[in-house]
PDB file of N, CA, C, O and CB in Angstrom:
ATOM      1  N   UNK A   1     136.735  60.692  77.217  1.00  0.00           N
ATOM      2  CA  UNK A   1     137.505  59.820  76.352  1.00  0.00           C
ATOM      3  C   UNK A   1     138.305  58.856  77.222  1.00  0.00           C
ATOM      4  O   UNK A   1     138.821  59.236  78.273  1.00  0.00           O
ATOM      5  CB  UNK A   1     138.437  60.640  75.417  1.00  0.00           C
ATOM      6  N   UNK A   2     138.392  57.762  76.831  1.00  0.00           N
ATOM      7  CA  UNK A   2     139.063  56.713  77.731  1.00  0.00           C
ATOM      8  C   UNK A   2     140.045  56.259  76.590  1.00  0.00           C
ATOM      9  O   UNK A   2     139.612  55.999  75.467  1.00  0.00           O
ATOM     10  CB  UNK A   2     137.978  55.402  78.437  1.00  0.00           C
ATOM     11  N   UNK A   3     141.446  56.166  76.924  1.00  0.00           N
ATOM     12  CA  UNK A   3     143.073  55.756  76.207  1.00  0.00           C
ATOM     13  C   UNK A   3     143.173  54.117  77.265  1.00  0.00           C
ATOM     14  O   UNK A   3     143.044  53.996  78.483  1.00  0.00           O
ATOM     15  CB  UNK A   3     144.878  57.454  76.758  1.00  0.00           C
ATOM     16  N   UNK A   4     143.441  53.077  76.226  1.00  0.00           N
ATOM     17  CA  UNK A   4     143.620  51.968  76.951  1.00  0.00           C
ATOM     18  C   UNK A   4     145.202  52.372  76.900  1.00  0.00           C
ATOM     19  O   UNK A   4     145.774  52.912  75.954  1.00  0.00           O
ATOM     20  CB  UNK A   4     143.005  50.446  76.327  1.00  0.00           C
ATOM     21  N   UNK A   5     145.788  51.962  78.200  1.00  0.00           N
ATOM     22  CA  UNK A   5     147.314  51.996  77.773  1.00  0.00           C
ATOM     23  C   UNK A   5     147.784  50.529  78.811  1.00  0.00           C
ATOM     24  O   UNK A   5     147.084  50.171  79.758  1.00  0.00           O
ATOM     25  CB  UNK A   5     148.270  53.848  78.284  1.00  0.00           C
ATOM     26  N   UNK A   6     149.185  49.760  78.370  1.00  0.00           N
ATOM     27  CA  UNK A   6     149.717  48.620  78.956  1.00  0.00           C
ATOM     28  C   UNK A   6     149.240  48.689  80.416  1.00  0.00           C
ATOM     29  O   UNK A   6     148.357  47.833  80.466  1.00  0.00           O
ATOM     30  CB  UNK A   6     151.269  48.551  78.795  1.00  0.00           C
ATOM     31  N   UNK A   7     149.319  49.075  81.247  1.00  0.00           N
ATOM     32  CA  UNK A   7     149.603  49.326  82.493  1.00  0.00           C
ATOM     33  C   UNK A   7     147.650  49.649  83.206  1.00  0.00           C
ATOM     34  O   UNK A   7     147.223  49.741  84.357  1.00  0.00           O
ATOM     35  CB  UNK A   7     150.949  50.830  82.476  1.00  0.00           C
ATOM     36  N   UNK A   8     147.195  49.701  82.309  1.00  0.00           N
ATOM     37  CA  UNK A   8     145.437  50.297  82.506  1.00  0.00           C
ATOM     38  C   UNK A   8     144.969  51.476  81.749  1.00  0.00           C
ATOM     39  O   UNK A   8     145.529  51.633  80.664  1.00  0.00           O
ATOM     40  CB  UNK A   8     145.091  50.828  84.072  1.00  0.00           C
ATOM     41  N   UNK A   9     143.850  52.546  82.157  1.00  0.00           N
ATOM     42  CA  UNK A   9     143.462  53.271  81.117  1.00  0.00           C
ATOM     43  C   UNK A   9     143.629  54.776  82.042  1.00  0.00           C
ATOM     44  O   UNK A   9     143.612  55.190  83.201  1.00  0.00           O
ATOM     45  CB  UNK A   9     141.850  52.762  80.437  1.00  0.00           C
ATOM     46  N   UNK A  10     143.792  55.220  80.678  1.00  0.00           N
ATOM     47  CA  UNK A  10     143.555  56.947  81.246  1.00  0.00           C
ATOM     48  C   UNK A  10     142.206  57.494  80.979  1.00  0.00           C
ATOM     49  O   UNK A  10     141.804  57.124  79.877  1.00  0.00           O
ATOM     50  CB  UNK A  10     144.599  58.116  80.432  1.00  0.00           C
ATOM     51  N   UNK A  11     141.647  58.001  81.407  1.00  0.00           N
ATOM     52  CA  UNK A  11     140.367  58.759  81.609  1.00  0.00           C
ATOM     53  C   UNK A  11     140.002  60.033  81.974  1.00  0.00           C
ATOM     54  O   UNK A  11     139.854  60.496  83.105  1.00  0.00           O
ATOM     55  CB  UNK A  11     139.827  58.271  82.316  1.00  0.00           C
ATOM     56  N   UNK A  12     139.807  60.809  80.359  1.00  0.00           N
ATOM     57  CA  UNK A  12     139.808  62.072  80.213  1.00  0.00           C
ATOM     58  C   UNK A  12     139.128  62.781  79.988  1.00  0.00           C
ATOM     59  O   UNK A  12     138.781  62.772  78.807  1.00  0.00           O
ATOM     60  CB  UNK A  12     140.283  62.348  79.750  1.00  0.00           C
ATOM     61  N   UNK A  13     138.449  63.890  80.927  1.00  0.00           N
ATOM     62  CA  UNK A  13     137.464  64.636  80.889  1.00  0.00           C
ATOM     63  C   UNK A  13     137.854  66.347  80.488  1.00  0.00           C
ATOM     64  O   UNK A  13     139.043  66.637  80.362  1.00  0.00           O
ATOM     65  CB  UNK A  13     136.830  64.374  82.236  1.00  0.00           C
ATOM     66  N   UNK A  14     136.836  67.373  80.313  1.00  0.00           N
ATOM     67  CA  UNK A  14     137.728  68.574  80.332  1.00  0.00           C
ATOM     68  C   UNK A  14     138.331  69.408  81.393  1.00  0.00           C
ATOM     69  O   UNK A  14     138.813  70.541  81.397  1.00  0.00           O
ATOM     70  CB  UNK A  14     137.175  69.349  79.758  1.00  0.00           C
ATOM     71  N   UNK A  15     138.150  68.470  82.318  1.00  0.00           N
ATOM     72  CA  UNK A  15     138.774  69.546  83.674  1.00  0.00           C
ATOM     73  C   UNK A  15     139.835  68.398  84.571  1.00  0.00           C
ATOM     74  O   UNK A  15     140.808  68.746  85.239  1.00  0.00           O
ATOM     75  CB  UNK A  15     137.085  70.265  85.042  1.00  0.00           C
ATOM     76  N   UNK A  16     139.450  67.257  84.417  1.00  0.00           N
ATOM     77  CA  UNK A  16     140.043  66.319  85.057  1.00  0.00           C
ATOM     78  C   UNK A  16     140.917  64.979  84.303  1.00  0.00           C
ATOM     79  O   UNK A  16     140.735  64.946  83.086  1.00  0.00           O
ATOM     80  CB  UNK A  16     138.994  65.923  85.814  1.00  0.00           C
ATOM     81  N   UNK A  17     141.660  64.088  84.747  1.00  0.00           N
ATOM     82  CA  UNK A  17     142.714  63.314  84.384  1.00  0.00           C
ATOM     83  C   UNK A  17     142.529  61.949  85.215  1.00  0.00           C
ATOM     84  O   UNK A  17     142.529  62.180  86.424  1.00  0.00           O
ATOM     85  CB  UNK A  17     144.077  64.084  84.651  1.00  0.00           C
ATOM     86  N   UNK A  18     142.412  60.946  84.978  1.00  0.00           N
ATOM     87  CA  UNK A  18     141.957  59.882  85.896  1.00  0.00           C
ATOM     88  C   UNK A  18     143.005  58.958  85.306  1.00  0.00           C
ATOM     89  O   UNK A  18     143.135  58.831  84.088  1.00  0.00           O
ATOM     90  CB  UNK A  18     140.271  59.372  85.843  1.00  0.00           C
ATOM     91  N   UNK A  19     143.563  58.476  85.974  1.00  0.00           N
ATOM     92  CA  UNK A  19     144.771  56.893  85.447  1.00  0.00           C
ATOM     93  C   UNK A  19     143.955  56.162  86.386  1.00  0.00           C
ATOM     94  O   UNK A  19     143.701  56.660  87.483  1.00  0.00           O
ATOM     95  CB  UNK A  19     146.990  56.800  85.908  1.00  0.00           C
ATOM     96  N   UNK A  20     143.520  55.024  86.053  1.00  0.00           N
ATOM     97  CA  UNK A  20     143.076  53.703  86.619  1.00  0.00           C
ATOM     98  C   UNK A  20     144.755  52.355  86.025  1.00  0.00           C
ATOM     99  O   UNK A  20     145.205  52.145  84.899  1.00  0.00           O
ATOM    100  CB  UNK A  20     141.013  53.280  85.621  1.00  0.00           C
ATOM    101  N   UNK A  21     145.053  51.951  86.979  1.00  0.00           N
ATOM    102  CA  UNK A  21     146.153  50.984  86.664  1.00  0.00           C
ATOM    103  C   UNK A  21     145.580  49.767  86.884  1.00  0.00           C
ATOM    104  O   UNK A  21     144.516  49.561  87.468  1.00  0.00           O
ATOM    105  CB  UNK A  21     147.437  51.129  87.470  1.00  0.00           C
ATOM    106  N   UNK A  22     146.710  48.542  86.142  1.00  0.00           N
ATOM    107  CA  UNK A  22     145.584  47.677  86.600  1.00  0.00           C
ATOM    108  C   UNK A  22     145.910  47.015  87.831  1.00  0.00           C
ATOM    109  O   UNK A  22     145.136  46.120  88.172  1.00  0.00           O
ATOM    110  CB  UNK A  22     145.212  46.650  85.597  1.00  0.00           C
ATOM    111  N   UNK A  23     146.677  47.211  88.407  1.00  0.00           N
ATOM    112  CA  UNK A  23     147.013  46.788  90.264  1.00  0.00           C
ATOM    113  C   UNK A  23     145.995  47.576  90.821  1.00  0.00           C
ATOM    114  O   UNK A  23     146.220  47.632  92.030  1.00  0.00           O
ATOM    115  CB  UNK A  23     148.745  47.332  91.115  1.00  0.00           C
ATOM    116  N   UNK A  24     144.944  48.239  90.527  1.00  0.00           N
ATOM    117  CA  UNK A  24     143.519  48.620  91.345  1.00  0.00           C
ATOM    118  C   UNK A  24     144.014  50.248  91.773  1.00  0.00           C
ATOM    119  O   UNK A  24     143.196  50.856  92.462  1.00  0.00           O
ATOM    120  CB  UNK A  24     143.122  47.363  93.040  1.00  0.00           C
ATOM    121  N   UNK A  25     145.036  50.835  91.482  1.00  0.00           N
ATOM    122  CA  UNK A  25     145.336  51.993  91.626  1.00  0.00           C
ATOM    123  C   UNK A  25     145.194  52.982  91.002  1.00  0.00           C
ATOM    124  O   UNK A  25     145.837  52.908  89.955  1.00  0.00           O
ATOM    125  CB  UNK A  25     146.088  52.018  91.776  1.00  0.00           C
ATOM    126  N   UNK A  26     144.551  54.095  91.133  1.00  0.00           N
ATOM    127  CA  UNK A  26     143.901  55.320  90.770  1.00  0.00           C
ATOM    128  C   UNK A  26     144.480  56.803  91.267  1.00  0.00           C
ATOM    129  O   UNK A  26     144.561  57.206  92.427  1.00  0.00           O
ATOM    130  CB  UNK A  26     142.549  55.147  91.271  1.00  0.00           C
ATOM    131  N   UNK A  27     144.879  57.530  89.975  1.00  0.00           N
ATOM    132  CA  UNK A  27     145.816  58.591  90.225  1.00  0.00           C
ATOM    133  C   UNK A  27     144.766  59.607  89.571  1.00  0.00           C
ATOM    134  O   UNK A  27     144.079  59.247  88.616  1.00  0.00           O
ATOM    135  CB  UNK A  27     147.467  58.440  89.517  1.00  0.00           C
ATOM    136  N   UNK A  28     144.670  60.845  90.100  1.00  0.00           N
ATOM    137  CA  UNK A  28     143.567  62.307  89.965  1.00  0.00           C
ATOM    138  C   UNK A  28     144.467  63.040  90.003  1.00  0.00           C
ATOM    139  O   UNK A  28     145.429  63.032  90.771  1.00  0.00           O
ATOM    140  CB  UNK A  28     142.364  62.787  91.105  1.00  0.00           C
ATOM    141  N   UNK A  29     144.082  64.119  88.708  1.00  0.00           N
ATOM    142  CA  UNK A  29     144.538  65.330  88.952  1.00  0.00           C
ATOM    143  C   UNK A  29     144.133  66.416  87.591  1.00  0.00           C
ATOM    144  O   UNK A  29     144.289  66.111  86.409  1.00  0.00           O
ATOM    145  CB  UNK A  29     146.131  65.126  89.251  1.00  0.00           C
ATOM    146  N   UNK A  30     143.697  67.461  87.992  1.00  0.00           N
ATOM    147  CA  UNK A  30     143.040  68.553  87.222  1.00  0.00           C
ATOM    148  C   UNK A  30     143.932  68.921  86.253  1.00  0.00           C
ATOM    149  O   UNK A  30     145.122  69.171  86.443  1.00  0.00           O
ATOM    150  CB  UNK A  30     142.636  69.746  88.018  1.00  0.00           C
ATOM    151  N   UNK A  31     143.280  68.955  85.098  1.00  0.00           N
ATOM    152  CA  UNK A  31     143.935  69.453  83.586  1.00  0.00           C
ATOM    153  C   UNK A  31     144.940  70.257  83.919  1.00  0.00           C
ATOM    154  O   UNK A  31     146.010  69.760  83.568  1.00  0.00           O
ATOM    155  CB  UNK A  31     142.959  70.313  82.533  1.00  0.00           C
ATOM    156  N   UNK A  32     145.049  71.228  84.415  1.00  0.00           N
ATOM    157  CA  UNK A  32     146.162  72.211  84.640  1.00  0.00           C
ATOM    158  C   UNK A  32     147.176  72.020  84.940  1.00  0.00           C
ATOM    159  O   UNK A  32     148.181  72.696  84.719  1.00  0.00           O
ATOM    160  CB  UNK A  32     146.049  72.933  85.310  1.00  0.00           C
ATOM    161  N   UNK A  33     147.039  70.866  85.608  1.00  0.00           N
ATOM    162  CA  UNK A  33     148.022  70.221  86.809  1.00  0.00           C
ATOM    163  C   UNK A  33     148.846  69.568  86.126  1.00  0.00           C
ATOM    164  O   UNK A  33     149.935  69.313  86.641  1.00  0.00           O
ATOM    165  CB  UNK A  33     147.422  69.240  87.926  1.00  0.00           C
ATOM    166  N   UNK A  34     148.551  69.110  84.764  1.00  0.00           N
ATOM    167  CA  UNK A  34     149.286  68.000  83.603  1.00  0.00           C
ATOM    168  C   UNK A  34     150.152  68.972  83.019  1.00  0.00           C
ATOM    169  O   UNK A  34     149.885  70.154  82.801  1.00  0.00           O
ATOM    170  CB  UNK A  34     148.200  67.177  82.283  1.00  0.00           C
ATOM    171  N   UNK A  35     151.411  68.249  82.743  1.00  0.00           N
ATOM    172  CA  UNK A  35     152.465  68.416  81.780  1.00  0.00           C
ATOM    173  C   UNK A  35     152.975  67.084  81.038  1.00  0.00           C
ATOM    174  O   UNK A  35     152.803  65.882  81.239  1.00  0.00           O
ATOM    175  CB  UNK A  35     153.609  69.062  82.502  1.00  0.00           C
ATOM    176  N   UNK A  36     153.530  67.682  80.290  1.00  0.00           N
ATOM    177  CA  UNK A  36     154.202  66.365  78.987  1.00  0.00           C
ATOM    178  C   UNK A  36     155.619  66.240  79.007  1.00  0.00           C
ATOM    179  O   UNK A  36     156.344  67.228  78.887  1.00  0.00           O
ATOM    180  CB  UNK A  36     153.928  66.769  77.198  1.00  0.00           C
ATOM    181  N   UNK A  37     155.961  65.345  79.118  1.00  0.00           N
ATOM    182  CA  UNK A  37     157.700  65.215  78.218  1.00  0.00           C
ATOM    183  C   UNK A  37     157.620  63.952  77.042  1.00  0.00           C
ATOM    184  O   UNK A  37     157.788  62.733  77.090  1.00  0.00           O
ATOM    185  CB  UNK A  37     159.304  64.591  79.628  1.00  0.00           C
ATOM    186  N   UNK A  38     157.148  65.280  75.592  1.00  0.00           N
ATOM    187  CA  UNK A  38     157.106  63.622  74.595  1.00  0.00           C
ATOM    188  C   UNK A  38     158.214  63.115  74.781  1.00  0.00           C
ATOM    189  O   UNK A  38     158.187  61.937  75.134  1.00  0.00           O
ATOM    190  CB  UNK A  38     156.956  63.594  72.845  1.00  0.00           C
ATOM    191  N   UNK A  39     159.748  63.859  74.604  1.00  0.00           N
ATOM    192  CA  UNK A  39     160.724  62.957  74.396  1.00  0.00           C
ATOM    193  C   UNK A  39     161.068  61.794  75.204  1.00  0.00           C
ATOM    194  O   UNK A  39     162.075  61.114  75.008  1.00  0.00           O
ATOM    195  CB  UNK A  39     161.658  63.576  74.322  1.00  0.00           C
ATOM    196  N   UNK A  40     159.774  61.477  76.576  1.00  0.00           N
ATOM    197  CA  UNK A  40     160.418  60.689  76.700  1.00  0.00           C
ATOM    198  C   UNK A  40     158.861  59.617  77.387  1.00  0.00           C
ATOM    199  O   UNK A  40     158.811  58.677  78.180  1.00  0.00           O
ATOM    200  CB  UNK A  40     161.862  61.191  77.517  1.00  0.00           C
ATOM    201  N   UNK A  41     157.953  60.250  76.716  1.00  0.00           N
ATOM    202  CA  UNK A  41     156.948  59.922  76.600  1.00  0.00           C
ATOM    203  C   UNK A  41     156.135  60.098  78.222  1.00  0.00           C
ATOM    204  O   UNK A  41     155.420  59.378  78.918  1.00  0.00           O
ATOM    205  CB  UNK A  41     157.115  58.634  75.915  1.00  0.00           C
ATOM    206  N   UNK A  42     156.519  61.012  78.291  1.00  0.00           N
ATOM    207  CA  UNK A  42     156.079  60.820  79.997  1.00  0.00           C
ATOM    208  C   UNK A  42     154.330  62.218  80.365  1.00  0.00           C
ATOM    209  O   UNK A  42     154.226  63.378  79.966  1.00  0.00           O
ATOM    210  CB  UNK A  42     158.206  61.600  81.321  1.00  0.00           C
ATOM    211  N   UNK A  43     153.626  61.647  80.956  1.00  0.00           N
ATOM    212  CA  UNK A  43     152.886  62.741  81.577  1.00  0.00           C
ATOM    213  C   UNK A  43     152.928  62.773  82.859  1.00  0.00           C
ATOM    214  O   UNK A  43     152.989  61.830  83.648  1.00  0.00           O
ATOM    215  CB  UNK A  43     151.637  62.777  81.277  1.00  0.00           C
ATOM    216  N   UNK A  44     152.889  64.078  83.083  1.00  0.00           N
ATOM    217  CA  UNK A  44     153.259  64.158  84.539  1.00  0.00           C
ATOM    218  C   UNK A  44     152.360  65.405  85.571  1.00  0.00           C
ATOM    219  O   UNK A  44     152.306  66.609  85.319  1.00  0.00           O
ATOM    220  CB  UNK A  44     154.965  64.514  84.498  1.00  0.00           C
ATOM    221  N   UNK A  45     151.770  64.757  86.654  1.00  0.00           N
ATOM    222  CA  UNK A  45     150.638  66.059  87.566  1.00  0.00           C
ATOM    223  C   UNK A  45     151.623  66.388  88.360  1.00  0.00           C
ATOM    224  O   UNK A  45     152.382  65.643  88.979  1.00  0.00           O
ATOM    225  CB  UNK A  45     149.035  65.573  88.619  1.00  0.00           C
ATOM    226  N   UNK A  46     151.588  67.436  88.325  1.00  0.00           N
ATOM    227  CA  UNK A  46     152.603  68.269  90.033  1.00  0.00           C
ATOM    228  C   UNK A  46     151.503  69.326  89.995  1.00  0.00           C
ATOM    229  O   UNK A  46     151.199  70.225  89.210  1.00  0.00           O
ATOM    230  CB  UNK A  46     154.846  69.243  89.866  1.00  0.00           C
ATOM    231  N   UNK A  47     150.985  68.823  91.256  1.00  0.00           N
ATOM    232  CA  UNK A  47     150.001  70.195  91.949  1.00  0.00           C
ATOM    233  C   UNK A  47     150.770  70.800  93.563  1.00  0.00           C
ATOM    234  O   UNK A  47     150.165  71.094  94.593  1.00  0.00           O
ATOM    235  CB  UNK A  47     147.981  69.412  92.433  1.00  0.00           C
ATOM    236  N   UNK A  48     151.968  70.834  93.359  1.00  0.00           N
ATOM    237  CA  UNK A  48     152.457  70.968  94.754  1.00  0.00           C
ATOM    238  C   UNK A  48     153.015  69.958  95.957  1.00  0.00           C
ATOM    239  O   UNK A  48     153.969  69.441  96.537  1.00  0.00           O
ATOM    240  CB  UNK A  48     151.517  71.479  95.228  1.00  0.00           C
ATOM    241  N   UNK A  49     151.904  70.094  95.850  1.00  0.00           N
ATOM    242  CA  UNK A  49     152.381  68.660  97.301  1.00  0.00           C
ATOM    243  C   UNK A  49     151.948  67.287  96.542  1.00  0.00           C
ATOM    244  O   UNK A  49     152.114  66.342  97.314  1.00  0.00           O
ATOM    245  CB  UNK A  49     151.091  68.743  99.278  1.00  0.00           C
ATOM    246  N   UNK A  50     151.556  66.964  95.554  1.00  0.00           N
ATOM    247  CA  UNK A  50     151.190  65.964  95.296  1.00  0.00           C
ATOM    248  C   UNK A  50     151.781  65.612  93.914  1.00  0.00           C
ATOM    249  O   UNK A  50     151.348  66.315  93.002  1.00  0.00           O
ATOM    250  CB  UNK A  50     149.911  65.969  95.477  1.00  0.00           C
ATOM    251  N   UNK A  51     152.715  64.630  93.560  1.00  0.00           N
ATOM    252  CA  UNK A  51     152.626  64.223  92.339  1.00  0.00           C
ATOM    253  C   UNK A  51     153.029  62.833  91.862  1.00  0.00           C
ATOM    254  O   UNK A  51     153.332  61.860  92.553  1.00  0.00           O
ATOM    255  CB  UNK A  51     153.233  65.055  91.736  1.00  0.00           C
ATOM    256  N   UNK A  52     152.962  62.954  90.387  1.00  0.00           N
ATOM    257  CA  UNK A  52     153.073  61.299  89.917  1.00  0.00           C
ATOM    258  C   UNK A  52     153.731  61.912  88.391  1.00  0.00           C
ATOM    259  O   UNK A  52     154.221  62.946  87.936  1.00  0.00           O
ATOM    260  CB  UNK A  52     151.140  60.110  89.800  1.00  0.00           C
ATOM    261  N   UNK A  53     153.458  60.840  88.065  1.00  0.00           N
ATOM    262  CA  UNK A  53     154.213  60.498  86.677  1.00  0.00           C
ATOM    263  C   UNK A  53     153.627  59.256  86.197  1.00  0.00           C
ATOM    264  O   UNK A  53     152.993  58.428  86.851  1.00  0.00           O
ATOM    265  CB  UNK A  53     155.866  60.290  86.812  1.00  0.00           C
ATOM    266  N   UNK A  54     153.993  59.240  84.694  1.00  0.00           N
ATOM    267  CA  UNK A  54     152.980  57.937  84.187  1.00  0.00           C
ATOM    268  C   UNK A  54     153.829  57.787  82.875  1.00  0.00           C
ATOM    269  O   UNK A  54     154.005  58.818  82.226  1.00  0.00           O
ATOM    270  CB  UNK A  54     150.994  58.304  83.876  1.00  0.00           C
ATOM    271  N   UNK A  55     154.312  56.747  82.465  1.00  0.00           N
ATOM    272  CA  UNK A  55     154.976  56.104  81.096  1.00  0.00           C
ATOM    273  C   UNK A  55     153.858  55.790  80.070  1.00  0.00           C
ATOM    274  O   UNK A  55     152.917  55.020  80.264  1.00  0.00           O
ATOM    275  CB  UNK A  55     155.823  54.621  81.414  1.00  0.00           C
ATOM    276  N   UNK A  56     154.153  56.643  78.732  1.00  0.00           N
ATOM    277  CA  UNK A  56     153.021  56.029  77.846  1.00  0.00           C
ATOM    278  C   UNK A  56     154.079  55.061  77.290  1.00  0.00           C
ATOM    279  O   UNK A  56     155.266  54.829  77.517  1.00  0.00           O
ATOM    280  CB  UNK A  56     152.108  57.116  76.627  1.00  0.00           C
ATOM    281  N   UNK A  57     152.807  54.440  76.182  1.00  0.00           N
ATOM    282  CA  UNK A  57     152.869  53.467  75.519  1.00  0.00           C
ATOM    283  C   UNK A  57     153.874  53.686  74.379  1.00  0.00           C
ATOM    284  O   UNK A  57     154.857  53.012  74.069  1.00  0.00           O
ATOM    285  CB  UNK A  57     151.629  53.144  75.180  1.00  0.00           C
ATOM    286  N   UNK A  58     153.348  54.855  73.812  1.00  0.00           N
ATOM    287  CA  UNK A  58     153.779  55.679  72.006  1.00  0.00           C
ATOM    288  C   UNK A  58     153.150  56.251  71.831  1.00  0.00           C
ATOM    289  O   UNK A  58     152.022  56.304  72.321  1.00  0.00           O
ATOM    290  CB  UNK A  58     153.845  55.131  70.629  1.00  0.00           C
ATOM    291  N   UNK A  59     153.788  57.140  70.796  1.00  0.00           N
ATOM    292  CA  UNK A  59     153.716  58.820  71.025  1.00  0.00           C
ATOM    293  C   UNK A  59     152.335  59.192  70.261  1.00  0.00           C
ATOM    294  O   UNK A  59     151.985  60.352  70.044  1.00  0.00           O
ATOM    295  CB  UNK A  59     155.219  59.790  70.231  1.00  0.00           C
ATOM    296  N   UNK A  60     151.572  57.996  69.869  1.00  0.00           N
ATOM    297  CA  UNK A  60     149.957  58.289  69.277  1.00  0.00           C
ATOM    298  C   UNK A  60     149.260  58.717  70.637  1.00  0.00           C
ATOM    299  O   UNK A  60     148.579  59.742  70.645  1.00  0.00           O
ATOM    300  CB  UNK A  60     149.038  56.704  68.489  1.00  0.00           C
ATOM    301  N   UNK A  61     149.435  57.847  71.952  1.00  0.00           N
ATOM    302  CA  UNK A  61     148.920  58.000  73.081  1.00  0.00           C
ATOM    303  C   UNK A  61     149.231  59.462  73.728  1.00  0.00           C
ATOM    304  O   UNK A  61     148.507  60.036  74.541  1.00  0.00           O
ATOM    305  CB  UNK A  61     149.363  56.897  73.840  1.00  0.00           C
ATOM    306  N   UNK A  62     150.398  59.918  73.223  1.00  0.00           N
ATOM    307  CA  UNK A  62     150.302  61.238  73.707  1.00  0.00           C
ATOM    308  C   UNK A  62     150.163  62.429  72.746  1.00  0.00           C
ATOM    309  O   UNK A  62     150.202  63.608  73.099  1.00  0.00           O
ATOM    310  CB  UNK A  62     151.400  61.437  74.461  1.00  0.00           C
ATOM    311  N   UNK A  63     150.065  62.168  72.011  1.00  0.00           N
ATOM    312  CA  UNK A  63     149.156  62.761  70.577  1.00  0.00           C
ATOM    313  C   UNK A  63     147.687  62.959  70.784  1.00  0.00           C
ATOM    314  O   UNK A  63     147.435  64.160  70.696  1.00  0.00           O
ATOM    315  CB  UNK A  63     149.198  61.655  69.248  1.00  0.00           C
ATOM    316  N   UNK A  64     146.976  62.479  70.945  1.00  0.00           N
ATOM    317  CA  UNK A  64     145.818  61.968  71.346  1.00  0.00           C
ATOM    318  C   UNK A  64     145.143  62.438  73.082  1.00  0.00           C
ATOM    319  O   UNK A  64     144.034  62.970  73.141  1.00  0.00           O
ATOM    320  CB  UNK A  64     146.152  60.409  71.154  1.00  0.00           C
ATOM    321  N   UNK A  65     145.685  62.254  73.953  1.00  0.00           N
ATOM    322  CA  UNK A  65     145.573  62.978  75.123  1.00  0.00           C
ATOM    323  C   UNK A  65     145.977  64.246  74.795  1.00  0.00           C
ATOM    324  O   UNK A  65     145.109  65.008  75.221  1.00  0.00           O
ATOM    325  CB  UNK A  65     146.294  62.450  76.219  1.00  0.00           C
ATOM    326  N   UNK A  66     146.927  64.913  74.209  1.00  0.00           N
ATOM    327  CA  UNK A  66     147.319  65.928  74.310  1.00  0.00           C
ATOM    328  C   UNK A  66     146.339  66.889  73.334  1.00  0.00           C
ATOM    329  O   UNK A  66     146.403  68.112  73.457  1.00  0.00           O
ATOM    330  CB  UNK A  66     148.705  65.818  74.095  1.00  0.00           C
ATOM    331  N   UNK A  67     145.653  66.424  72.599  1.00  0.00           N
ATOM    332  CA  UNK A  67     144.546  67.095  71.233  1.00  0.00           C
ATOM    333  C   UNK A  67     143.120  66.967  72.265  1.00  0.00           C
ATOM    334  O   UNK A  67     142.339  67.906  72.115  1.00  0.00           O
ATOM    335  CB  UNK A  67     144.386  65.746  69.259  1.00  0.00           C
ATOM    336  N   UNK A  68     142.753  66.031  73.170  1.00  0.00           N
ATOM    337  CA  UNK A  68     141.729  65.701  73.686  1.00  0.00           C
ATOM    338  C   UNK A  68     141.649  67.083  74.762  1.00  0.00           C
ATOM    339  O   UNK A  68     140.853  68.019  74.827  1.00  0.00           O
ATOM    340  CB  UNK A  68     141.812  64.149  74.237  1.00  0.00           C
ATOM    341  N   UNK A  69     142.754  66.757  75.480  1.00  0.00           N
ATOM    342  CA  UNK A  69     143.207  68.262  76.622  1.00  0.00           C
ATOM    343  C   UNK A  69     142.721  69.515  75.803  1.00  0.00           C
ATOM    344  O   UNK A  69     142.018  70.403  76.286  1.00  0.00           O
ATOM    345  CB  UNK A  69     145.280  68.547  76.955  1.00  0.00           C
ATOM    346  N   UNK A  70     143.121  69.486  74.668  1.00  0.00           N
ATOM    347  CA  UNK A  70     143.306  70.655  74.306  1.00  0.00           C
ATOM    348  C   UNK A  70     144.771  71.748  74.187  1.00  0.00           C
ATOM    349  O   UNK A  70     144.818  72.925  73.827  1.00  0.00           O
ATOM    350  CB  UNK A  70     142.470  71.024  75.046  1.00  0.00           C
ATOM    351  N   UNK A  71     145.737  70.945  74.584  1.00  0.00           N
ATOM    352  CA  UNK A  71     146.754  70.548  74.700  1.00  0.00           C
ATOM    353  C   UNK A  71     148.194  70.866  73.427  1.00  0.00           C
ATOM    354  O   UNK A  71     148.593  69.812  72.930  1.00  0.00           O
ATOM    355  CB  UNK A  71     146.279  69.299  74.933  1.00  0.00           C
ATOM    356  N   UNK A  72     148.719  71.781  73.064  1.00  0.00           N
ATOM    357  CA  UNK A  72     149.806  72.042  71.948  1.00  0.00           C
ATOM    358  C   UNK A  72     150.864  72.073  72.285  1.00  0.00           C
ATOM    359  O   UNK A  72     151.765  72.272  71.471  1.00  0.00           O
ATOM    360  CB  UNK A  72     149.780  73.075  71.273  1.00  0.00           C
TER     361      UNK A  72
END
């Protein structure tokens, strides 16, 4: 499933998480690795040594990733 969002698209598979931005930058990280903060619309990978964060759009976008994940 591919989510267009302001900033570029997310790209969602069942094991993996792909952000393509549109400054040509590309963020990975395995389903597990994802967490949410609707309140403030945020998803976020922390696998340890590595992480990011990403601003959605509105809260359909994380409605929607979060049902796709598999995600409650």
């Amino acid at each position: 499933m591919v989510i267009e969002i302001s900033s570029g698209k997310i790209i969602l598979s069942p094991f993996e998480v792909q952000v393509r931005l549109n400054n040509h930058c590309q963020l990975f990280a395995m389903v597990e690795d994802i967490k949410f903060h609707p309140d403030a619309l945020m998803m976020v990978a922390d696998a340890g040594a590595v992480r990011w964060s990403l601003k959605l759009d509105d809260s359909d976008q994380l409605k929607s990733i979060k049902a796709e994940l598999g995600i409650m």
